[in-house]
ZAMARGU-4260 file (C-alpha; in steps of 0.2 Angstrom, whole numbers, plus 5000, padded with zeros to 4 digits):
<rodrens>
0) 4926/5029/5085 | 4939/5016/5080 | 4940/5009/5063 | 4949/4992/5065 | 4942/4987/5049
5) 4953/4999/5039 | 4968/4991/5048 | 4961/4975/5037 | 4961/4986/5022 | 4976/4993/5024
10) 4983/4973/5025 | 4973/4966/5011 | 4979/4982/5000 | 4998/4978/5005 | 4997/4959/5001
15) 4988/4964/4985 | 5004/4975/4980 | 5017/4962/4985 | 5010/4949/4975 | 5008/4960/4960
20) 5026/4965/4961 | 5035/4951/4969 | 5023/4935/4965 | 5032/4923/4949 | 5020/4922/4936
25) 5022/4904/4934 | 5014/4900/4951 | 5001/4915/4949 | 4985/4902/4945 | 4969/4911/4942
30) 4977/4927/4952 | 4989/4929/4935 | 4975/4940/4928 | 4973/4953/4944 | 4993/4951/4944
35) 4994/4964/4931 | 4984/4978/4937 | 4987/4974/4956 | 5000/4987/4963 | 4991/5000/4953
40) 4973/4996/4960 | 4980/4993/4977 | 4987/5011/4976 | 4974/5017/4972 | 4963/5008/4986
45) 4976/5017/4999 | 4971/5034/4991 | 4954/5033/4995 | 4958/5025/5012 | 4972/5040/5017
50) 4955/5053/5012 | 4943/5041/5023 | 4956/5039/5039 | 4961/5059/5034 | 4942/5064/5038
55) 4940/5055/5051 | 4953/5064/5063 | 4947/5077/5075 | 4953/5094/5068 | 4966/5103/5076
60) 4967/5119/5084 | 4982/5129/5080 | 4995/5126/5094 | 4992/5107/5094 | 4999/5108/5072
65) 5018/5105/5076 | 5015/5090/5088 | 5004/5082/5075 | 5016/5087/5060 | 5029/5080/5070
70) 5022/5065/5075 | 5016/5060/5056 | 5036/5065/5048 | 5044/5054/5063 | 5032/5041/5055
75) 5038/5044/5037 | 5054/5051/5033 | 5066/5041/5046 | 5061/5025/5037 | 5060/5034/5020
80) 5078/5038/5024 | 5082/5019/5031 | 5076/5012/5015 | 5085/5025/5003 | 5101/5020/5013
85) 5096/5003/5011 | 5095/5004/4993 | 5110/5015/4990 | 5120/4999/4998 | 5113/4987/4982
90) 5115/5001/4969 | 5127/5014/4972 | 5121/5030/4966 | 5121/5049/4970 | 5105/5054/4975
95) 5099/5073/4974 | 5092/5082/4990 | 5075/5082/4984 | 5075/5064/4987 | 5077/5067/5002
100) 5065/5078/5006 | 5052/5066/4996 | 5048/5079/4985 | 5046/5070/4968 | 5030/5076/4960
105) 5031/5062/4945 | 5034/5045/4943 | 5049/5048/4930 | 5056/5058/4946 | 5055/5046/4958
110) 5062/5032/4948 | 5079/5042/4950 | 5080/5040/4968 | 5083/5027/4979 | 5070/5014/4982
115) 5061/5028/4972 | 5049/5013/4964 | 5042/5011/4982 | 5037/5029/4987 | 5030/5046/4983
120) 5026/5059/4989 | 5006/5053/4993 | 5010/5045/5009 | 5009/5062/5019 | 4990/5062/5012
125) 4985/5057/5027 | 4994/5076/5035 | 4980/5086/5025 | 4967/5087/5039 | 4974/5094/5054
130) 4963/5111/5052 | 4948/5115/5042 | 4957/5130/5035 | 4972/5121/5029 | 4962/5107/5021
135) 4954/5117/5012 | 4969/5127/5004 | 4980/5110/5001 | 4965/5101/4991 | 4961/5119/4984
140) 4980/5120/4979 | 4985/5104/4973 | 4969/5103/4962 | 4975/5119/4954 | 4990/5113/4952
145) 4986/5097/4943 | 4974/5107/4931 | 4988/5119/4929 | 5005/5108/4927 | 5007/5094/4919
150) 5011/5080/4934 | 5006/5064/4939 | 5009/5055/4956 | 5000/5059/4972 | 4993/5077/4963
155) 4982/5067/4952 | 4978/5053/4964 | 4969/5069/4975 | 4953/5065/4966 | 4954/5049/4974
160) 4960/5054/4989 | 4942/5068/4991 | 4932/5052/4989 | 4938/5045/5003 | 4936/5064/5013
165) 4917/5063/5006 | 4914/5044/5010 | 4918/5049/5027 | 4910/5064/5033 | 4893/5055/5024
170) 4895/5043/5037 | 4898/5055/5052 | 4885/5066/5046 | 4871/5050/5043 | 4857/5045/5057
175) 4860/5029/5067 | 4848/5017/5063 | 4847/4997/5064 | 4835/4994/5048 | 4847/5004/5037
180) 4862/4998/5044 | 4859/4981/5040 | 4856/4986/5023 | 4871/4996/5022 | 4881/4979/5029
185) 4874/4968/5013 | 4877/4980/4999 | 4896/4983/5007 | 4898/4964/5005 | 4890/4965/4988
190) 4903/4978/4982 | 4916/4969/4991 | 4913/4954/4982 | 4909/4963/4964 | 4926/4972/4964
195) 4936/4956/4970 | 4927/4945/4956 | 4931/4960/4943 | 4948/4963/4948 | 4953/4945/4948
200) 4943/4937/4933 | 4942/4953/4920 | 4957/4956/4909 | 4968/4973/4908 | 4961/4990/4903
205) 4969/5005/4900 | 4967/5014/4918 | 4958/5002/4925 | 4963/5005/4942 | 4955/5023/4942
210) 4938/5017/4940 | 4940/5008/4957 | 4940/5023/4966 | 4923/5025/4967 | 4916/5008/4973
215) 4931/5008/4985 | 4926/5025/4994 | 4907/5014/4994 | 4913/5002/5003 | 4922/5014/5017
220) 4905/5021/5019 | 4895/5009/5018 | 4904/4996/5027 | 4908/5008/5044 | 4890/5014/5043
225) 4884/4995/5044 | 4894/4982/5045 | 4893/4967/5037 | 4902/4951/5032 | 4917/4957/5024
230) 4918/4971/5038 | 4919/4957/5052 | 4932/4947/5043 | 4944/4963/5040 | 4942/4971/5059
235) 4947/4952/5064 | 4965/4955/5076 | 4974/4947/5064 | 4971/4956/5050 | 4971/4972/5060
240) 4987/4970/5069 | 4994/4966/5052 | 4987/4982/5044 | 4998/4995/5058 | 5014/4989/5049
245) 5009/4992/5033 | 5020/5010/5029 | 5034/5000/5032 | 5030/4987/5023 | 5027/4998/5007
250) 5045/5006/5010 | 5053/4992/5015 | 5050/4980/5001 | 5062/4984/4986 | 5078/4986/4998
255) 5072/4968/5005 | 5068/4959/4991 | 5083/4965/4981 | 5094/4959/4995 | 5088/4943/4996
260) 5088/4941/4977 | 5107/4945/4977 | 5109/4932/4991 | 5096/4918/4980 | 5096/4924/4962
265) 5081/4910/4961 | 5072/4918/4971 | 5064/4927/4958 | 5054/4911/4953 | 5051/4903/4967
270) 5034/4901/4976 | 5043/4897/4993 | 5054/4909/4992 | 5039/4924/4988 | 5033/4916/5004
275) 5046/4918/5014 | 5052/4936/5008 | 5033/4942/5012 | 5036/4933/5031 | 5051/4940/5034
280) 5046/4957/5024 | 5032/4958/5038 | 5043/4951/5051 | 5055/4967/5050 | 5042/4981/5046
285) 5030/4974/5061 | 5050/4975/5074 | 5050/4993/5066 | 5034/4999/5069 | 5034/4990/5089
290) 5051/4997/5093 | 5057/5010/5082 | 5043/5022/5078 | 5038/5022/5096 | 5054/5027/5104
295) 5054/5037/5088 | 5037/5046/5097 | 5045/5048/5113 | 5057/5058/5107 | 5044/5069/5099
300) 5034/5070/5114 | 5047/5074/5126 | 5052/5087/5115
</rodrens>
């Protein structure tokens, strides 16, 4: 079953973390307020959204593990690398080998790498399902190891990331039926509409973002079980095709934006010019992800 309306998600999410980041506040308008929480909550929608897509994939016998492993690293760590290079060309420094493995377990961590404010370690969320037994022994893990160890990052975003796992497998464990699935539709829009309201109109709390997590993993199951508005609107081709691009867009957006703000210091506070780093930010991660990461598969596959 495909899920184009995640694709829209994944967009909506990726906008929403740009604009908290990169948007001046002096041309923010009513969105100032959801400006200041936004690349948090949009992190935290992805969470969810890795556990929901995470579920969703057919397990994997044994022999069919290094293919798949393979296939999700070529994804990742060749553009992780591209962007850290990136970075390393605007502010020389020496990074440490564990950058380049992705292994930061903190955000203090992170910070030391290149384009470290752009990635952790929580984008191989999605790897955690390729067998029954090895889901079970990762979440069981990490969740030892976040009561255990005194870490942030993607170890204490896996409570989001099960809530996405359990949204999922209600919805492929539930009975098709018509009645209910219209129901299900209108109280997906109404939790769409509720959360975007809240989000843009009530003012900063301290982790704000974490209470998200659960409506957002109602919406993922409500909204595949039955539709709905909001549904339609996000599986639209657009939105979609926007949505496979959006790794890249993540990694890719300090290394561009600081490039651009060398070239146009003014950039920093000027409406256009957000607009035309977001094109061109979009531009360049949609090239990758048409050219690069397939020939990148290829390889993979012929291997």
């Amino acid at each position: 079953m495909q899920l184009p309306h995640l694709q829209g998600v994944r967009c909506l999410c990726a906008a929403w973390v740009l604009c908290s980041r990169f948007l001046p506040s002096e041309h923010a308008g009513i969105w100032r307020v959801g400006q200041l929480r936004g690349g948090e909550c949009g992190a935290a929608c992805f969470m969810v959204l890795s556990g929901f897509v995470a579920q969703w994939q057919p397990a994997l016998e044994l022999r069919q593990l290094r293919r798949f492993f393979l296939r999700r690293f070529l994804r990742l760590w060749p553009a992780a690398w591209l962007a850290m290079a990136w970075s390393l060309a605007l502010q020389p420094q020496l990074p440490r080998g564990s950058c380049l493995l992705l292994l930061q377990w903190s955000k203090e961590e992170a910070m030391q790498c290149p384009n470290g404010a752009t990635w952790t370690a929580s984008m191989s969320s999605p790897l955690c399902r390729p067998c029954p037994k090895l889901t079970f022994a990762v979440v069981v893990g990490l969740w030892l190891l976040s009561c255990l160890w005194p870490v942030d990052g993607p170890v204490m975003a896996m409570p989001s990331f099960i809530l996405g796992v359990a949204a999922a497998f209600v919805v492929q464990a539930s009975d098709k039926d018509e009645t209910v699935g219209r129901m299900h539709g209108i109280l997906a829009d109404l939790i769409a509409v509720g959360m975007a309201t809240v989000v843009t109109f009530v003012g900063q709390t301290d982790e704000y973002h974490r209470y998200l997590a659960l409506p957002t993993a109602l919406f993922f199951l409500l909204a595949t079980a039955g539709g709905g508005m909001v549904q339609a609107l996000l599986r639209h081709k657009a939105l979609a095709s926007l949505g496979d691009a959006t790794l890249y867009v993540y990694l890719f957006q300090e290394p561009l934006f600081e490039s651009l703000a060398a070239w146009e210091p003014k950039l920093r506070h000027s409406a256009e010019g957000f607009v035309f780093f977001v094109l061109l930010l979009w531009l360049l991660a949609g090239l990758y992800a048409a050219f690069a990461e397939p020939w990148l598969l290829r390889m993979a596959c012929a291997e």
